[in-house]
Every structure is written in structure tokens, then in C-alpha cells.
N, C-alpha and C positions, 0 to 999 in steps of 0.2 A: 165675533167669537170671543169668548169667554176664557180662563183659566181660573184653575184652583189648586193650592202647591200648599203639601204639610209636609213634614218630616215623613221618612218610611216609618220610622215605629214610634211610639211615644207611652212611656210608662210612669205612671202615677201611682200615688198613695203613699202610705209611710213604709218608710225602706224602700222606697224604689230607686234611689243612688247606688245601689249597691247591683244593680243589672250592669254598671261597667265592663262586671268581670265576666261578663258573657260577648265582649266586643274580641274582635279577633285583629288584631298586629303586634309589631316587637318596640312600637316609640312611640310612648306620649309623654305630651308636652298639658299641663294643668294649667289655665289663665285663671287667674283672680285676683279680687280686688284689695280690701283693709285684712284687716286680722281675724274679724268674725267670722269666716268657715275655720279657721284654724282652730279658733280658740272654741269652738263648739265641737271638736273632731270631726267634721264633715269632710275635710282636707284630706287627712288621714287616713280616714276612711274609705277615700276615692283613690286613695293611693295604695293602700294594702291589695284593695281591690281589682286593681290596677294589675299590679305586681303579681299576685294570686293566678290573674291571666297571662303572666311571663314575658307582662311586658318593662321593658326600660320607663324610668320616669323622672324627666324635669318637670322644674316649674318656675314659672314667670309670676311672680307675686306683685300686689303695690297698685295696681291700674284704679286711677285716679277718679272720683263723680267724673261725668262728663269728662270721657278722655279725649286726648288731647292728639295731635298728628305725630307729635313726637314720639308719643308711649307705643302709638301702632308702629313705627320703625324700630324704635327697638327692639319690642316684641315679635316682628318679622325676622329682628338682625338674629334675636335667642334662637328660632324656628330655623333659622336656616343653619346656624351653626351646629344645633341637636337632630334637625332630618327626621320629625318625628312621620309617622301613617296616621296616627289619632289627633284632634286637638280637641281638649276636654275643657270647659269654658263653668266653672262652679261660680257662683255668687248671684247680684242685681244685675242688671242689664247694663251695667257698665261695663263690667267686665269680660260680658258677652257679646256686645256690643263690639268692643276692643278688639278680642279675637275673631271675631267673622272678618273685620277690615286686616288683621294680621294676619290671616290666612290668605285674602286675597295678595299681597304683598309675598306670602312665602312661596306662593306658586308661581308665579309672575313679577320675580326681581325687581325687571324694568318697569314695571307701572307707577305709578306715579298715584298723588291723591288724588288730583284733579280726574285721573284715570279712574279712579273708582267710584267717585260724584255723576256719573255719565248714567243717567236711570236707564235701569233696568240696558247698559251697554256691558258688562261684564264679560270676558272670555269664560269658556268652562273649565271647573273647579274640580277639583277631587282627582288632579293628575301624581298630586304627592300625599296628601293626606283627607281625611274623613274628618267629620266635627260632630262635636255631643256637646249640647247645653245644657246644663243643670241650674235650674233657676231659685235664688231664694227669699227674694220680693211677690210680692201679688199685684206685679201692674205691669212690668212693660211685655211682657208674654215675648220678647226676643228670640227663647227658646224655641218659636213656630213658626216664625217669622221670616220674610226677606228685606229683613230691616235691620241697617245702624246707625247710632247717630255718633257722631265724632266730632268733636270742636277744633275751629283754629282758632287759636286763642289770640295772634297774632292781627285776624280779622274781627274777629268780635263773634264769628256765627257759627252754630251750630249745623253741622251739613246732614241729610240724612243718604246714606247708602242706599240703594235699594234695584236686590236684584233676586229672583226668585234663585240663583246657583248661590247664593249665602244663605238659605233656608238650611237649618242643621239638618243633617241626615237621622240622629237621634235625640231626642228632645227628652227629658226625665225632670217629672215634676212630683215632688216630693214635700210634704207640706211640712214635715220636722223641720228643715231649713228655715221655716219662717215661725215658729212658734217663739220666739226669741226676739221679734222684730218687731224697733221700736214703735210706739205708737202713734206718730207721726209721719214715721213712713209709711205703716200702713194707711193712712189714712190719705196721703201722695199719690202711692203707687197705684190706689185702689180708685182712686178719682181718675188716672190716665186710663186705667182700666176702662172705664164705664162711658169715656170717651171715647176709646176705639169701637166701643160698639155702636154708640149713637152714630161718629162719624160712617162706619161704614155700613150703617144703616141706610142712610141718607145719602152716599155716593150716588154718583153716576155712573157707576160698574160693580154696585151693586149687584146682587144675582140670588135666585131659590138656595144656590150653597152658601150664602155669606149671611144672608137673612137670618136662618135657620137657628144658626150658634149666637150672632148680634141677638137680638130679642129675649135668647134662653139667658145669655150674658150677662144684660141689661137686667131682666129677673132676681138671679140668681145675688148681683153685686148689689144692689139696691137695698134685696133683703141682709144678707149679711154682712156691709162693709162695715155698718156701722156696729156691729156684734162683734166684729174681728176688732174692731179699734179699743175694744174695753180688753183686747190680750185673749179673748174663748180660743181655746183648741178647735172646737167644732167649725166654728166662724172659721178659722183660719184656711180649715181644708177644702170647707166650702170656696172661699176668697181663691186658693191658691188653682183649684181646678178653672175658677168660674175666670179668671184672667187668661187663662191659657187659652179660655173659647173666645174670650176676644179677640186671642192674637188670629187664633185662627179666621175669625172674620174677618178684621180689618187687613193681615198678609194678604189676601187674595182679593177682597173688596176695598180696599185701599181705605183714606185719610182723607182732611179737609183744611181748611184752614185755620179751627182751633188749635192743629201743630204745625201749621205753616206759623202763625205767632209766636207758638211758643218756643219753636228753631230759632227766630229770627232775634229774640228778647232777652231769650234765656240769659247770652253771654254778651249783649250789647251793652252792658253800661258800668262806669266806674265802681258803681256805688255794690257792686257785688253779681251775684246770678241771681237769676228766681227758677227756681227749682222747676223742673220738667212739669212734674205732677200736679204740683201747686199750681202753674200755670194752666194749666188742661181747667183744671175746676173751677179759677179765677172766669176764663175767657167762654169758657162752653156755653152758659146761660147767654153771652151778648151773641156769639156766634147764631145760635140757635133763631134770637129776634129776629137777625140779618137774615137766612140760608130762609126764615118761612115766607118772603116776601115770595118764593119758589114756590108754585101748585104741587108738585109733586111732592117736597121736602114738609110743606104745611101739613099735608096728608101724613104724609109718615110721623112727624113727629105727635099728628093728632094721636094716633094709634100706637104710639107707646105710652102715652098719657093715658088714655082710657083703657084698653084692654092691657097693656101691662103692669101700669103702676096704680090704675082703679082711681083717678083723678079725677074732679067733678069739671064739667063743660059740657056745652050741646053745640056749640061751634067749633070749629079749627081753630078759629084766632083765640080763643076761650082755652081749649086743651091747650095751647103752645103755651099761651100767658100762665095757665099752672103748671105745668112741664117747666118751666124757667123758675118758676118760682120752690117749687120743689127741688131743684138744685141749688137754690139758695141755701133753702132749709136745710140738705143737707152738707153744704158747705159748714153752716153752721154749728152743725150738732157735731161735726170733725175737726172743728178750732181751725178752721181756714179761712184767710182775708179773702174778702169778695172783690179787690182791686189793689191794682198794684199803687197805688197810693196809700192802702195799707196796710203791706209784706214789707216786715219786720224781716229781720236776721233769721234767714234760716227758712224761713217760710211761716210764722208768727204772725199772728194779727198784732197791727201797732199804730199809733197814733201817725208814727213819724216812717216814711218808705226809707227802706236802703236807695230806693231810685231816684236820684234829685229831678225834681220839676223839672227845671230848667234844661238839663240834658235831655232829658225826653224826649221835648220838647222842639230841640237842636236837631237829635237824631231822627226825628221822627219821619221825615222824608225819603231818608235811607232807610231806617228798617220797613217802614212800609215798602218799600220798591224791593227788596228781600225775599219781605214775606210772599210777598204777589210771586214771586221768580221761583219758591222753594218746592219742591219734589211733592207735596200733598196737594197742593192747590188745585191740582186740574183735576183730582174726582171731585170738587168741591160743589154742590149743587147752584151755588149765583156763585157768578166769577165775582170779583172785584175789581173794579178802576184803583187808581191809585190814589183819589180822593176817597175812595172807598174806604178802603184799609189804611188810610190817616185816621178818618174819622170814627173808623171802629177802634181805632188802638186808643184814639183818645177815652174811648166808652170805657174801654178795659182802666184805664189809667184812671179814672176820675167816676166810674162806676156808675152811669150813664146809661138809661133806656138808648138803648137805637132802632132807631125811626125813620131808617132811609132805605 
């Protein structure tokens, strides 16, 4: 048996932030992350609106890229002390991220993180308040999702949450939000993007409902990520829908091991992070070489090659080898290193990584043993041994055909 879990409502288009004021209680509470919804009046906005419907309103400012265990306890410690029925989560997927895991901590005191790492073990939710997503990125689609990813920073790794009672109950996707968003990150978010859909294309629970949106997904990102990265309007609304059909794919058709990597790497090494997104576009092409050694996975990926992206081949092994390489290409035309031996600061292509060799190199037994452990892996179409994922992360590191 199957399942498939969206939000009850989800509204889009320009101006659709401003549906708030048709939610009905007396306490919210607003999560988000830097300055940027403020400083563009989106903040404000969701707060008059807010208010307009008579409700009370704090808010929890500050939540950090890739938040942290810490930030969710405090953010549960503000929730509990303000007692709101709404929790309204405005910005990237950081930030929404943050409050789906502070929700589950405001309902549920006693739980613990380790308690909310337990896939898809959650108690049920919405005994004290409701949740609305408002997303401003075009990639991690969180707003549709029963997904969060939370670091300990403490461990080095990136944990992903994952339980369809943290799927927001109201999702609002509104593309002014991102008209302002640098180009860089578009270019990030919009590569995680295009990996949710591959990956849950090619899962193993996979399904006609996850199919459906992956494919249109894939289409849609393909044509305009790179039109969104030159700053279009048009691009952007396009980007800003076409991520949210990913979430909706991959929420319900699950992930693989290009984010079981990129959980496991993100936050592993001295020399800094690599960036969520950056990492998705980095590892996708070696992922893809590995997953076609799979009949079923070869297949599929034949078939986004040929009928969706009109790719020359008359083989499988043919369509996948241009399928990889077309994600080169557009790695390329978006200013993204093809290995993390050359992710510069920030996610930069550069001669010299933030990632020492050496450490790598050290770590690399443990984070392979991570990645094989982390919450995407099992819809992954070829499992991994743990020579396995050594020697794929070396591919990732030193940018490397894999041949195994």
C-alpha cells in the first residue's frame, strides 16, 4: 500500500501571502530566518494580516542556514511561553524547517531530538496549534513536505526529520518573495529542486501520484532555472511553482542517496559547510552513473533523457551518459563546481576547496557509514555497501566516472 500526504490547501501566485487573514485563531507565533522578509515588507505584511484576522502576534526571528538543535529549543522554549493555535514559518527552508521540528517540541515537552529522528515515529500533531509555510526560495519545497533537516552541530551531521504529521496544514507559495533572490541561490535551491524530482522518480515507492508532478517538475525546472538565474520575473514564478511540484513528489515518493551525501557532508568538515543545494548538483550526475547499474532506474532515467529533455541516444546506457552530462552542462551555465575539490567559500567554483584533502580522507569511513544509515537511503534504487559509498564520495571529491 501506498500513501500520498499535501497540505489541505495551498495557494499560489502573487499576493498569495496575504490568504493568512483568512486563517481562523487568537495566537500566532511568525518563525524566520535573516532580515530579508523584513526588509522587503513581507514580515509586515503577514503580520498586519495576521492581526486584521484578530489574532495576537509574536515572533521568533534569527534561525540560522542550517539550524541548529539549539535554535529548535529555544524556539519551542518562545512557543511555549506565547501558547500560540497558528505557527506561521515565512522565509527558505531554514526557517521552516526550524519550526516544523519547534512545533513538534511545543506539543510534546518531553520529547527529545533523538525522539523526533525516529522516521516517520512521531505522535500526532495539531493538539495545540496548526502550521502555515510561506516559502521564499525555489528549492527546498518544505512548504509541502514531511520534511526537516536540523544539524548538530556538535556531531557534525545533518539529521533529516521525517514524518508526514509535520506536512503543513497550509502551504502558500508566492513568487514576489523570490523576485529579490540572490542569484546564487537561485541557482542552489533550484538544482535541489530538480533533484527531488529525479530522486523520486527513480525511488522505490515511487507511484502514478509522484510520477506525475516529478516529470512535469523536471520539465518545467530544466526550462526555466537557468532564465530564473539571469533575475526574470517570469523565470522566477515559473521556478517558484515548479519546486513546490517537487516537493510534492518527492514528500510522498521519497529521496535517495544524493541527500543521504549531502546530510552526511554538509556539516562534516573543518574547512566549512557545502551548501545543501550545491551539494545535490555536485553529487546527482555520479549518483545517477551508480543507481543505472539498476534495470529499472536505467529505464527511467532513459526516459527523462529522451522524452523529456529531447537528448540524443538509442541505448539506455547512451540516454544516461547524456542525462549526466547535461547536468554538467547545466552545472555549468549556473557557476557551480562539479566537485567538492573545487567548492570555494560559499559554494564558488575554485581552484583551492574549503575541504582539506586530508580530512576527507580521515572522515571518510564515518561519513560513508552515515550516509548508508541516513533517512533517504532505503527508497534509493541500488543499496550501497560501505565500500560502496567510500568510493562514490571519493568520485564526488575528486570528480570521478563511477564504474562500479
Amino acid at each position: 500500500m501506498g500513501r500520498f500526504t499535501n497540505p489541505r490547501d495551498l495557494y499560489f501566485g502573487e499576493g498569495a501571502r496575504h490568504e493568512v487573514k483568512n486563517l481562523k485563531g487568537s495566537k500566532a507565533i511568525i518563525v524566520s530566518g535573516g532580515s530579508s522578509m523584513r526588509r522587503g515588507g513581507f514580515l509586515q505584511d503577514v503580520e498586519a494580516d495576521l492581526k486584521e484576522a484578530g489574532f495576537e502576534v509574536a515572533f521568533f526571528e534569527g534561525v540560522e542556514s542550517d539550524p541548529s538543535v539549539e535554535t529548535v529549543m529555544k524556539g519551542a522554549a518562545a512557543m511555549s511561553e506565547f501558547g500560540p493555535d497558528w505557527i506561521i514559518a515565512i522565509g527558505g527552508g531554514s526557517p521552516i524547517d526550524a519550526a516544523k521540528a519547534m512545533w513538534i517540541k511545543y506539543e510534546y515537552p518531553e520529547c527529545t531530538f533523538e525522539d523526533m529522528c525516529k522516521v516517520f515515529g512521531l505522535p500526532e500533531l495539531r493538539k495545540k496549534a496548526h502550521f502555515c509555510a510561506i516559502s521564499s526560495t525555489s528549492g527546498t519545497a518544505t512548504e509541502v513536505t514531511a520534511f526537516s533537516i536540523i544539524t548538530d552541530y556538535q556531531k557534525g551531521i545533518k539529521y533529516p526529520l521525517a514524518d508526514f504529521e509535520i506536512t503543513p496544514d497550509v502551504a502558500i507559495v508566492d513568487p514576489e518573495l523570490t523576485y529579490t533572490m540572490p542569484a546564487k541561490l537561485c541557482s542552489h535551491t533550484g538544482m535541489d529542486a530538480l533533484t527531488h524530482c529525479m530522486e523520486a522518480y527513480v525511488s522505490t515507492v515511487a507511484s502514478t501520484f509522484t510520477d506525475g508532478p516529478a516529470l512535469h517538475g523536471i520539465r518545467e525546472i530544466t526550462t526555466w532555472l537557468p532564465v530564473s538565474y539571469t533575475g526574470d520575473k517570469v523565470a522566477r514564478q515559473h521556478m517558484h511553482d515548479a519546486q513546490c511540484i517537487a516537493g510534492i513528489a518527492f514528500s510522498s515518493g521519497l529521496l535517495g542517496i544524493v541527500h543521504s551525501m549531502a546530510h552526511k557532508t554538509g556539516a562534516a568538515f573543518s574547512g566549512g559547510h557545502i551548501i545543501h543545494g550545491c551539494a545535490n548538483a555536485m553529487y546527482l550526475g555520479k549518483v545517477i552513473q551508480f543507481n543505472a547499474k539498476d534495470e529499472r532506474a536505467a529505464e527511467r532515467y532513459a526516459f527523462v533523457a529522451k522524452e523529456i529533455l529531447h537528448l540524443e541516444g538509442e541505448t539506455n546506457e547512451e540516454l544516461v551518459a547524456a542525462l549526466v552530462q547535461y547536468i554538467r552542462d547545466l552545472n555549468d551555465k549556473l557557476d557551480i563546481p562539479q566537485a567538492i575539490k573545487n567548492y570555494g567559500e560559499g559554494g564558488v567554483k575554485s581552484e583551492t576547496s574549503i575541504i582539506d584533502e586530508k580530512e576527507f580522507l580521515e572522515k571518510l569511513p564515518t561519513v560513508a557509514a552515515n550516509a548508508i544509515a541516513d533517512a533517504c537511503t532505503g527508497a534509493n534504487p541500488r543499496q550501497p555497501s560501505q565500500e560502496d559509498m567510500e568510493q562514490l564520495l571519493k568520485c564526488v571529491y575528486y570528480d570521478l566516472p563511477v564504474e562500479f
